[in-house]
MOPAC internal coordinates of N, CA, C and O (Angstrom, degrees):
PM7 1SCF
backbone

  N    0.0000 0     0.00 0     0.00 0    0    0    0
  C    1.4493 1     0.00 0     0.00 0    1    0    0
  C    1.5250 1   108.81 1     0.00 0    2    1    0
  O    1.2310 1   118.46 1   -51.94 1    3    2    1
  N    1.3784 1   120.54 1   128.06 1    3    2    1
  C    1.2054 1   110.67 1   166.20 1    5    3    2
  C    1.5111 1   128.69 1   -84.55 1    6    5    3
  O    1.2310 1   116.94 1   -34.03 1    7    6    5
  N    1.4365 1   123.43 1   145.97 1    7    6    5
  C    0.7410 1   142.74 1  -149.38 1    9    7    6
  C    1.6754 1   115.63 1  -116.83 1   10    9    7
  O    1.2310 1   128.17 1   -86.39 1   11   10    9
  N    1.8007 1   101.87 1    93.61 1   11   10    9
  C    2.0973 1   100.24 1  -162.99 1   13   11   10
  C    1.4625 1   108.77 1   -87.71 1   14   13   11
  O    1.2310 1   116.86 1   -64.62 1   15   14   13
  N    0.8075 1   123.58 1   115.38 1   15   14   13
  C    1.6004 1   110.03 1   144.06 1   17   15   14
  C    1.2205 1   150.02 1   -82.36 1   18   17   15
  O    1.2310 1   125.44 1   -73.09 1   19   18   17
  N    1.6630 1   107.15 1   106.91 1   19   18   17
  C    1.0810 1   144.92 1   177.29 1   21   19   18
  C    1.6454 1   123.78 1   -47.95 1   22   21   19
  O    1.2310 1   125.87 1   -90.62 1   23   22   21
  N    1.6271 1   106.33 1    89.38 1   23   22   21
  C    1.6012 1   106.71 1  -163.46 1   25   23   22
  C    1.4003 1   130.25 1   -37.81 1   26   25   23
  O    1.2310 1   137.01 1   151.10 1   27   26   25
  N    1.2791 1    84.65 1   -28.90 1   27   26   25
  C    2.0882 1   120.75 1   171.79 1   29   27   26
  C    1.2535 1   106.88 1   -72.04 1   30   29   27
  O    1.2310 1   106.31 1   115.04 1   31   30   29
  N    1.6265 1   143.04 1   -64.96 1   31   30   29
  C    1.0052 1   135.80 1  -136.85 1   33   31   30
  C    1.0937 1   105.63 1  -130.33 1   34   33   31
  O    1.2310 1   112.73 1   171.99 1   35   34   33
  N    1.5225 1   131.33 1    -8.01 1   35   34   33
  C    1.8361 1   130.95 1  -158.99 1   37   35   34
  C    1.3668 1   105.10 1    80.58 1   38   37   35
  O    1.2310 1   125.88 1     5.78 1   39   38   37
  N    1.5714 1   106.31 1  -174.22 1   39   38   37
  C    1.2782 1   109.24 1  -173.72 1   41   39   38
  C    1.6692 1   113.79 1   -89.91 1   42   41   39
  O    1.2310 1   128.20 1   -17.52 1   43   42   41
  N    1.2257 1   101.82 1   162.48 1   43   42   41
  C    1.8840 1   104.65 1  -155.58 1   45   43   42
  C    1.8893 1    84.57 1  -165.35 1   46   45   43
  O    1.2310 1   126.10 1   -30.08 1   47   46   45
  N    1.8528 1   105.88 1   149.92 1   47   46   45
  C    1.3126 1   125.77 1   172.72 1   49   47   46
  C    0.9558 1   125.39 1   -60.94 1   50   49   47
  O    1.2310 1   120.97 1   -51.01 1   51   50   49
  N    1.4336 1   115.74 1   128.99 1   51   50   49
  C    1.3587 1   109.46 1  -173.00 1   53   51   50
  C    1.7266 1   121.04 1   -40.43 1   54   53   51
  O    1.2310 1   125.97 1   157.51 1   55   54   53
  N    0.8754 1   106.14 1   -22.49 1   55   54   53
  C    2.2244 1   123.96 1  -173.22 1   57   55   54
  C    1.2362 1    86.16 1   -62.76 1   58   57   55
  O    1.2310 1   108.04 1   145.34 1   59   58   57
  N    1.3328 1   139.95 1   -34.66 1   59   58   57
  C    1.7253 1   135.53 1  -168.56 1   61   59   58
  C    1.6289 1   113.07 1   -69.04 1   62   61   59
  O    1.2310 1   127.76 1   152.66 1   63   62   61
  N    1.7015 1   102.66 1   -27.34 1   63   62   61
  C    1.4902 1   106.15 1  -164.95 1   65   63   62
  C    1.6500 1   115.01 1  -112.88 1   66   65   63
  O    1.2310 1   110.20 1   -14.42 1   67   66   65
  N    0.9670 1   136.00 1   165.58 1   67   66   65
  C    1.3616 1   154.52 1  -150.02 1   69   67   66
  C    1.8964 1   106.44 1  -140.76 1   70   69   67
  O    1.2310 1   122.86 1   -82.94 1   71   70   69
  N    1.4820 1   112.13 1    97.06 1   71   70   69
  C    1.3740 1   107.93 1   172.46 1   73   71   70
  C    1.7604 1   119.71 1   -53.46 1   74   73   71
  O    1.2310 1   127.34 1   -49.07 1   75   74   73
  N    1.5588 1   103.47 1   130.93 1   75   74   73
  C    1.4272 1    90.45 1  -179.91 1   77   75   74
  C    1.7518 1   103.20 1  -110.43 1   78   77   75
  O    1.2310 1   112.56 1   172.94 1   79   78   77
  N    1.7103 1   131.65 1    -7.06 1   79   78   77
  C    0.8699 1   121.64 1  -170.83 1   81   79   78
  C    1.3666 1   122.55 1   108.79 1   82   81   79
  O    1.2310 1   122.27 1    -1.78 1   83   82   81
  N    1.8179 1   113.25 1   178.22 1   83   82   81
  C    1.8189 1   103.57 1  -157.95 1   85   83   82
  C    1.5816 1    83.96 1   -75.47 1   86   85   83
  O    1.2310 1   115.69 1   -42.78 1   87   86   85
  N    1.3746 1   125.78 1   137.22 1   87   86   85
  C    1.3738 1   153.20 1   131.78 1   89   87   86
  C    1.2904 1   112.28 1   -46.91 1   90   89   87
  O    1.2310 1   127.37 1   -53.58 1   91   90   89
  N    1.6705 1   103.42 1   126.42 1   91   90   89
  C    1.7477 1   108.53 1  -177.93 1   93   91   90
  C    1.1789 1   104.09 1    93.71 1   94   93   91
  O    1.2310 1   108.57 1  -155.37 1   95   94   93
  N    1.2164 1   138.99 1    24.63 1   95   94   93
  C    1.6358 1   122.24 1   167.63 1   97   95   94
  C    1.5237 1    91.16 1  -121.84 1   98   97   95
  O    1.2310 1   136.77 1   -59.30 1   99   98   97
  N    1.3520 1    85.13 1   120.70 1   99   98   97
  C    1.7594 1   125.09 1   164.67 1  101   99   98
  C    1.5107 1   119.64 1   -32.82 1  102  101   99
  O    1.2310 1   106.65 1   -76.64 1  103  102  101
  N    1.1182 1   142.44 1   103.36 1  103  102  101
  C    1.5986 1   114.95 1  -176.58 1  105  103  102
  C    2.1245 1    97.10 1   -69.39 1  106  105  103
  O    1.2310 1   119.19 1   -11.83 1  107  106  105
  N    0.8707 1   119.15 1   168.17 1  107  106  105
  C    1.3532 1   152.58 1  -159.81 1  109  107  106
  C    1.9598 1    97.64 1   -83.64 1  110  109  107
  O    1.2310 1   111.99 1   -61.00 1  111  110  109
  N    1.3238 1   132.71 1   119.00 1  111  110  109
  C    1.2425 1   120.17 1  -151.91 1  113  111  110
  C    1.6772 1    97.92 1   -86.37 1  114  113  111
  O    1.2310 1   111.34 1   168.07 1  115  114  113
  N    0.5657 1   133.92 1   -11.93 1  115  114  113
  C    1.6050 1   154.60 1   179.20 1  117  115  114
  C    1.4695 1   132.62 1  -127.91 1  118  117  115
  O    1.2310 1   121.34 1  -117.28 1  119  118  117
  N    1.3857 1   115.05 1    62.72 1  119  118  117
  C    1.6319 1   104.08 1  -153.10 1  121  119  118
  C    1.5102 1    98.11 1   -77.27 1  122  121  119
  O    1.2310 1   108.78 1   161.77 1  123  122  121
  N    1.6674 1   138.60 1   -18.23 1  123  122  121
  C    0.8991 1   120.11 1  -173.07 1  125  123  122
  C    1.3495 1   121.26 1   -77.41 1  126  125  123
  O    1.2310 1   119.16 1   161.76 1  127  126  125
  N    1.7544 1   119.20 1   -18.24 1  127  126  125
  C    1.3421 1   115.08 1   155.58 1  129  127  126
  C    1.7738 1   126.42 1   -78.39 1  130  129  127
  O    1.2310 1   122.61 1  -156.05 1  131  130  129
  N    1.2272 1   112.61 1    23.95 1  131  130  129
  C    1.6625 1   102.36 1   169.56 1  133  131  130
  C    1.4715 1   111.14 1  -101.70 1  134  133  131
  O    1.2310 1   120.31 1   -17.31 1  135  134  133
  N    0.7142 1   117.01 1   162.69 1  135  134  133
  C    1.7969 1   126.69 1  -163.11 1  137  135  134
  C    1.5727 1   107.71 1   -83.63 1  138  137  135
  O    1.2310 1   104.79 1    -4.73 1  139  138  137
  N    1.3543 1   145.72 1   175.27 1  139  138  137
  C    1.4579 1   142.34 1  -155.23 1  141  139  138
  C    1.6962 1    83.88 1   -80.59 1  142  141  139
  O    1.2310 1   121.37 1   155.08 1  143  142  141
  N    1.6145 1   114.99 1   -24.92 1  143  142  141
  C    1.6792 1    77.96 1  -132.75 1  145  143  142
  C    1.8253 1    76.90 1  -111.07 1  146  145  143
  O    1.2310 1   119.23 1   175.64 1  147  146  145
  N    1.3767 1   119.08 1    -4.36 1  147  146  145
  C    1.5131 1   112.29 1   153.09 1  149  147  146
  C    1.4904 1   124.85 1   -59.46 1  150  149  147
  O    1.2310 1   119.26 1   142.65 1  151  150  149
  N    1.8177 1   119.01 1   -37.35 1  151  150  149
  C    0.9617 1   119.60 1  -152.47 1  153  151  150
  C    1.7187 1    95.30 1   -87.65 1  154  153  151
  O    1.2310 1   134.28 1   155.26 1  155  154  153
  N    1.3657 1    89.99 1   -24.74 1  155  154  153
  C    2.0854 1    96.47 1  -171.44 1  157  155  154
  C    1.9405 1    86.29 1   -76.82 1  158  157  155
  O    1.2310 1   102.92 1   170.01 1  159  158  157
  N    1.2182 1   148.95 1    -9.99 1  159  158  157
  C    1.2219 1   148.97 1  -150.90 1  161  159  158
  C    1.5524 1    93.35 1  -104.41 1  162  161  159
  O    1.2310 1   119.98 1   134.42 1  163  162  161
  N    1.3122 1   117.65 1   -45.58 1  163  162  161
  C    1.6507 1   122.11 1  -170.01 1  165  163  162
  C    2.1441 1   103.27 1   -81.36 1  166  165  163
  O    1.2310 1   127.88 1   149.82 1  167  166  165
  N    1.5528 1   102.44 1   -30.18 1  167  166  165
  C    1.4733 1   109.88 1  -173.64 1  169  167  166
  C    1.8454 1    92.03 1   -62.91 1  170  169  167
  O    1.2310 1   135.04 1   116.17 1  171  170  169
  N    1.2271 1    88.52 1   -63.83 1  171  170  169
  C    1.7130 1   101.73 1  -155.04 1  173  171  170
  C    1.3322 1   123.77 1   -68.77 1  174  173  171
  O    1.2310 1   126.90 1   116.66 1  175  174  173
  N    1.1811 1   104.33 1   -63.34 1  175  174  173
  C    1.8006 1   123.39 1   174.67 1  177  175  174
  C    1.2098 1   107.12 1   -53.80 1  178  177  175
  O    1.2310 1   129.79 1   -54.57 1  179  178  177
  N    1.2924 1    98.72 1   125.43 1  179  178  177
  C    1.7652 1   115.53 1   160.09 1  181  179  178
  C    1.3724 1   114.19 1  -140.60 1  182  181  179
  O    1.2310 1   120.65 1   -16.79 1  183  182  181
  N    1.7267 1   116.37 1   163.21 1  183  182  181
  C    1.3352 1   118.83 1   173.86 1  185  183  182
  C    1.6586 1    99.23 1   -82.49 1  186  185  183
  O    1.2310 1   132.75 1   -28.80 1  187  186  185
  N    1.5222 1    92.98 1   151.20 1  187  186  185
  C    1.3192 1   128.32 1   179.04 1  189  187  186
  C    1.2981 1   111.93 1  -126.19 1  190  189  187
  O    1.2310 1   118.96 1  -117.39 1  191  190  189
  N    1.5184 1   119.59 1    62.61 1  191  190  189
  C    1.6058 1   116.31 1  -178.18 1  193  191  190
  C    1.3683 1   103.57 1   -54.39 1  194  193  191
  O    1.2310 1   124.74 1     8.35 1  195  194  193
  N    1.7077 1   108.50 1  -171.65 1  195  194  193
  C    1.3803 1   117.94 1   148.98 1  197  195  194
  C    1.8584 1    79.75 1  -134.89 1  198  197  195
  O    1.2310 1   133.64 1   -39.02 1  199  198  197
  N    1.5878 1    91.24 1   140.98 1  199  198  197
  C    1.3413 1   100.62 1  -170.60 1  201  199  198
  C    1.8432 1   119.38 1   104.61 1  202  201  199
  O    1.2310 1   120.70 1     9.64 1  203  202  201
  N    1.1162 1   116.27 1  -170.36 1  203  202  201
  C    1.1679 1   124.64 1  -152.67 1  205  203  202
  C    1.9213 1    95.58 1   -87.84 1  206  205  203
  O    1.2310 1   133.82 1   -49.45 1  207  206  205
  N    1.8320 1    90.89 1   130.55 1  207  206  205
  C    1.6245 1   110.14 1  -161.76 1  209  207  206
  C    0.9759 1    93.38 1  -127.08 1  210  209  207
  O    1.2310 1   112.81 1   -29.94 1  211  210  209
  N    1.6043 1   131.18 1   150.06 1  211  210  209
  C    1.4967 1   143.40 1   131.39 1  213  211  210
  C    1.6754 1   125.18 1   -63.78 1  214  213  211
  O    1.2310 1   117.55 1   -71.26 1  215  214  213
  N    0.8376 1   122.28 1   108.74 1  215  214  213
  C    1.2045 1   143.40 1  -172.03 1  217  215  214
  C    1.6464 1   123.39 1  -104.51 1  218  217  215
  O    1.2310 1   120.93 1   -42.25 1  219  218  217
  N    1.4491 1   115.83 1   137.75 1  219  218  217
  C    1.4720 1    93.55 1  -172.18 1  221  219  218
  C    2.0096 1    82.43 1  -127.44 1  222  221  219
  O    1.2310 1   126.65 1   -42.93 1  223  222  221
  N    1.7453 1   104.82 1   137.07 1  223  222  221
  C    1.3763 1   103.41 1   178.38 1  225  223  222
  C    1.8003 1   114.54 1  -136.25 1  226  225  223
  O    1.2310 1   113.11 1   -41.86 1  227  226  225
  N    1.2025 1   130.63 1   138.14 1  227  226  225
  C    1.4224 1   121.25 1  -164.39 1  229  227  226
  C    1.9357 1    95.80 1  -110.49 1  230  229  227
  O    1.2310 1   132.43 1   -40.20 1  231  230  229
  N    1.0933 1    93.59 1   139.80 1  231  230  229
  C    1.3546 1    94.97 1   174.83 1  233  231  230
  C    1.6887 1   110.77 1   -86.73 1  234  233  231
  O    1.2310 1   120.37 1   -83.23 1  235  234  233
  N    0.7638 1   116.89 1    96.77 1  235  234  233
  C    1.8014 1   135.20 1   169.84 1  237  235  234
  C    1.5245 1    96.90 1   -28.84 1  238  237  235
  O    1.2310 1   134.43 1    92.70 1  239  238  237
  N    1.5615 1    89.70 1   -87.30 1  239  238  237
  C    1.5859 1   114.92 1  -171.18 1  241  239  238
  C    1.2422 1   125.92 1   -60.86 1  242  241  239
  O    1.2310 1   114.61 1  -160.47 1  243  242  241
  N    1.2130 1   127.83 1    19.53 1  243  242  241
  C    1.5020 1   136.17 1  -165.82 1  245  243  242
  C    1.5209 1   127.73 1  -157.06 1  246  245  243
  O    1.2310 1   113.63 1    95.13 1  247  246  245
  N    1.1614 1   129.65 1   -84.87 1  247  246  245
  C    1.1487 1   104.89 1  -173.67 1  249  247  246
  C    2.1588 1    89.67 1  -126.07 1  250  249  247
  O    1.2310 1   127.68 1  -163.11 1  251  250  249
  N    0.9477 1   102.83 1    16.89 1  251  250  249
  C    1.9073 1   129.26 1   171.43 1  253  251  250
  C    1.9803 1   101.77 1    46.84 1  254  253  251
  O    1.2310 1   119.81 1  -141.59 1  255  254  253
  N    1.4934 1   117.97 1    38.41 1  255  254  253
  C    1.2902 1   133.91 1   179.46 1  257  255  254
  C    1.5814 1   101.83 1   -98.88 1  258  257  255
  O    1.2310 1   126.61 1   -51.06 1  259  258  257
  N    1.5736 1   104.89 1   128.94 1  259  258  257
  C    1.2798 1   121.18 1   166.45 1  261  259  258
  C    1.8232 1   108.82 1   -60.59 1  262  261  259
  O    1.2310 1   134.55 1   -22.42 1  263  262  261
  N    1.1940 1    89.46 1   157.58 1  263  262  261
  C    2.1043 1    88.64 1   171.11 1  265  263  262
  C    1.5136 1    91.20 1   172.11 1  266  265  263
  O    1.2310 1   127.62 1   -24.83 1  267  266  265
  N    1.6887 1   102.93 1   155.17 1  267  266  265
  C    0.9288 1   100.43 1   175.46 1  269  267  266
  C    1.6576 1   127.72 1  -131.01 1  270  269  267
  O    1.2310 1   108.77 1   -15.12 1  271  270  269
  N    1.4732 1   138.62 1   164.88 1  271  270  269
  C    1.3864 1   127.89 1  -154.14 1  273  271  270
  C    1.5777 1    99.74 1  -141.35 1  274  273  271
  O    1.2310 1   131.57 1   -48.96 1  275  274  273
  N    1.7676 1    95.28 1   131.04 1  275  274  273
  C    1.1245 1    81.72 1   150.77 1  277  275  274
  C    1.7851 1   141.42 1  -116.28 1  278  277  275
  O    1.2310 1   126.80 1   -30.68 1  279  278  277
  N    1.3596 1   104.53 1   149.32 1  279  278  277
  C    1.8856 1   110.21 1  -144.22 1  281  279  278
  C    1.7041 1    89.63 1  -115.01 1  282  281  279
  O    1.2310 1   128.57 1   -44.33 1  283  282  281
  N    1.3716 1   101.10 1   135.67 1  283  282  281
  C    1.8583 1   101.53 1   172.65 1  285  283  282
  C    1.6547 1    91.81 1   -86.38 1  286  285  283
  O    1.2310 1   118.19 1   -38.62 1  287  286  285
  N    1.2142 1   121.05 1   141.38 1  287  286  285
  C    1.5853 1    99.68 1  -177.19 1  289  287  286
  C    1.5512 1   102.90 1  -116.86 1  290  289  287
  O    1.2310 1   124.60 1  -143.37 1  291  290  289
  N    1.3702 1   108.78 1    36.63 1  291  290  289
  C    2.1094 1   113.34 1   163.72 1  293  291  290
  C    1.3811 1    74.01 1   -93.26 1  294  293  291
  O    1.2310 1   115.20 1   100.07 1  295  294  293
  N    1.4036 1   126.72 1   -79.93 1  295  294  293
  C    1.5840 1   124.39 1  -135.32 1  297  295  294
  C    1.4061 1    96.48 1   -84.06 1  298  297  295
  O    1.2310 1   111.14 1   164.35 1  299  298  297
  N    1.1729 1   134.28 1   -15.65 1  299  298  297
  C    1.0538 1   128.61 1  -159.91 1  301  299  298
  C    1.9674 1   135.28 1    47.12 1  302  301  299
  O    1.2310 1   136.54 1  -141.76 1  303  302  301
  N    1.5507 1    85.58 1    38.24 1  303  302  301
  C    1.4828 1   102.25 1  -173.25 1  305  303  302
  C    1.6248 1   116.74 1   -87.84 1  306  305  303
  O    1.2310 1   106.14 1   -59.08 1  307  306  305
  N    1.2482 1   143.34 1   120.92 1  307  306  305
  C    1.2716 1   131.96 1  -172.12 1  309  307  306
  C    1.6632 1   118.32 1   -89.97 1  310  309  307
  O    1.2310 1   138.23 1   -90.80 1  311  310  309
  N    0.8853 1    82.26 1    89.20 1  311  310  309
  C    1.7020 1    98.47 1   174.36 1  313  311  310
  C    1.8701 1   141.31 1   -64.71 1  314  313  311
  O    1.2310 1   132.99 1  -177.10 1  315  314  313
  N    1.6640 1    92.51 1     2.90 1  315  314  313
  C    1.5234 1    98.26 1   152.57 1  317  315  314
  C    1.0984 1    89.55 1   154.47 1  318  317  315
  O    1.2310 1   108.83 1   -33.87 1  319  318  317
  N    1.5431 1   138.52 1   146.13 1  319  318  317
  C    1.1181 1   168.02 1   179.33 1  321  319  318
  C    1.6320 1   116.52 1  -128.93 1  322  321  319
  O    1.2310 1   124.81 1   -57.57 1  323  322  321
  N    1.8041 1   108.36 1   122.43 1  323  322  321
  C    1.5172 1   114.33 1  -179.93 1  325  323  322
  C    0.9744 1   103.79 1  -127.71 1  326  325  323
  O    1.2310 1   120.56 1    15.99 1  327  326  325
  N    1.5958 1   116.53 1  -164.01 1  327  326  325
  C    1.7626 1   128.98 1  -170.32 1  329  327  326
  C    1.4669 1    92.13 1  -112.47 1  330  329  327
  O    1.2310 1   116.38 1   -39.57 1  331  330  329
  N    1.5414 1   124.48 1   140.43 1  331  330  329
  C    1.3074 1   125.56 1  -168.02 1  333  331  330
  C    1.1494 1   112.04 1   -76.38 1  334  333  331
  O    1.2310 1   103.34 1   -13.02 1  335  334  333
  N    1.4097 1   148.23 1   166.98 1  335  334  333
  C    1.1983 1   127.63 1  -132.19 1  337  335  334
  C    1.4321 1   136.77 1    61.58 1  338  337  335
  O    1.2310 1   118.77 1   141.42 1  339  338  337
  N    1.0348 1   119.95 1   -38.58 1  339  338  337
  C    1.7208 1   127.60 1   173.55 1  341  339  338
  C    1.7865 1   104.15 1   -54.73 1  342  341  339
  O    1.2310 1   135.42 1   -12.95 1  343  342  341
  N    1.2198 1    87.77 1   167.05 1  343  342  341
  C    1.9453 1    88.64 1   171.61 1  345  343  342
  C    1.7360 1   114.18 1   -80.37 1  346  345  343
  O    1.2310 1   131.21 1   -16.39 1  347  346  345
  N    1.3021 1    95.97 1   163.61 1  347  346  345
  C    2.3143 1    84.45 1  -154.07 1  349  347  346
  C    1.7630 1    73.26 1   -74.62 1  350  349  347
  O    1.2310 1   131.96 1   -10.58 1  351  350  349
  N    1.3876 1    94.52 1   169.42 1  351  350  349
  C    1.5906 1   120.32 1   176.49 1  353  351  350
  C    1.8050 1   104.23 1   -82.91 1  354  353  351
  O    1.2310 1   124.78 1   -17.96 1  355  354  353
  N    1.0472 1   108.42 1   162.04 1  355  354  353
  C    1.5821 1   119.16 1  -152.70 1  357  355  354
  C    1.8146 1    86.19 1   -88.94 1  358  357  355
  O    1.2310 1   123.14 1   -31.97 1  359  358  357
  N    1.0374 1   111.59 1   148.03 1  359  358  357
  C    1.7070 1   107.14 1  -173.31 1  361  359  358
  C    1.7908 1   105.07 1   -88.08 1  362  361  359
  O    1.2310 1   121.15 1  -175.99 1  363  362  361
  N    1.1117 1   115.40 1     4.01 1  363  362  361
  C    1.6088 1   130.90 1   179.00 1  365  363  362
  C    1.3336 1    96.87 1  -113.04 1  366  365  363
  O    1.2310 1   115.78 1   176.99 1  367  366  365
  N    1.6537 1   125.62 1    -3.01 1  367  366  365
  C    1.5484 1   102.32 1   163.52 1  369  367  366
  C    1.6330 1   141.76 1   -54.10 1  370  369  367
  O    1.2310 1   124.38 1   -46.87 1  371  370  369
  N    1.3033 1   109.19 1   133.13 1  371  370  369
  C    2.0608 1    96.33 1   172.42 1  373  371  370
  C    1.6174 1    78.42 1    75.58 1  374  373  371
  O    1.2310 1   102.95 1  -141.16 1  375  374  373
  N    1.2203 1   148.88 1    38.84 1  375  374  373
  C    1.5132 1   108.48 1   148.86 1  377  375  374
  C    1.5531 1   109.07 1   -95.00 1  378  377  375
  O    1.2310 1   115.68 1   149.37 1  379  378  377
  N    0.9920 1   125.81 1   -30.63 1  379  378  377
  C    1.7438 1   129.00 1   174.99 1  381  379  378
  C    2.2041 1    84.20 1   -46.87 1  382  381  379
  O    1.2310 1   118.91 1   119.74 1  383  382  381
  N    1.1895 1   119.67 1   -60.26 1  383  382  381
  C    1.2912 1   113.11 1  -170.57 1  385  383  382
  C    1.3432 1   114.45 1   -41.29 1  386  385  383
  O    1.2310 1   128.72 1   111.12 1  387  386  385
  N    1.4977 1   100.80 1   -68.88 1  387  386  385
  C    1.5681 1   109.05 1   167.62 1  389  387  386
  C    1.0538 1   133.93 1   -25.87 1  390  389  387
  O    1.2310 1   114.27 1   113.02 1  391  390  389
  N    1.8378 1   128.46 1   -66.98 1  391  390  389
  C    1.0750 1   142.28 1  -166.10 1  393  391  390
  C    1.7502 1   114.39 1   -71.87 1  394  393  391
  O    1.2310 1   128.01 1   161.85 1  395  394  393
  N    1.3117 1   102.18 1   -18.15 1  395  394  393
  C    1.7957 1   129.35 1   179.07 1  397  395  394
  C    1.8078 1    96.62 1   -88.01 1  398  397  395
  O    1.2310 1   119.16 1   146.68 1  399  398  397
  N    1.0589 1   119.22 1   -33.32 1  399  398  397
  C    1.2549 1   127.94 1   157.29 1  401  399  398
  C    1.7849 1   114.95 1    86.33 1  402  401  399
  O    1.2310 1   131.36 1  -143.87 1  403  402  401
  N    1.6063 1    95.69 1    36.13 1  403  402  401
  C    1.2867 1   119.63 1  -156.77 1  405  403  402
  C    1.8433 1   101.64 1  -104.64 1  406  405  403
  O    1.2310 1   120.10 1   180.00 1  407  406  405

């Protein structure tokens, strides 16, 4: 089970949290001028790295605050978690952590 930490609360089971999706995408400044198949492009489409993702996750079960983490998603290691709004985390964050295996 993975195990998030919750900037709010510490770390807590994944069963506590609720995926919200890639973190950091812009909504569209004008959605009523994008075309059906732009607007179905911004709904639907997302990146699917392999490797280190921004992620946005709300804790349901806890204190019910959005935030967002970033997760390598081979190892599935969470490599830093903030309050939304903050500046996104560097996608080379925690790898000295990682690779030390800490």
């Amino acid at each position: 089970m993975l195990l998030i930490p919750c900037p709010y609360c510490g770390p807590r089971p994944e069963l506590e949290f609720a995926y919200g999706g890639e973190a950091h995408r812009p909504r569209p400044a004008d959605p009523a001028a994008l075309s059906d198949e732009a607007w179905a492009a911004f709904l639907y489409e997302r990146a699917n790295p392999k490797g280190r993702h921004r992620e946005r996750w709300r804790h349901v079960h806890g204190c019910g605050q959005f935030f967002n983490v970033l997760r390598d998603t081979v190892t599935d290691a969470i490599l830093a978690a903030y309050p939304v709004g903050a500046p996104p985390q560097e996608l080379n964050a925690g790898r000295e952590r990682q690779e030390r295996g800490a």
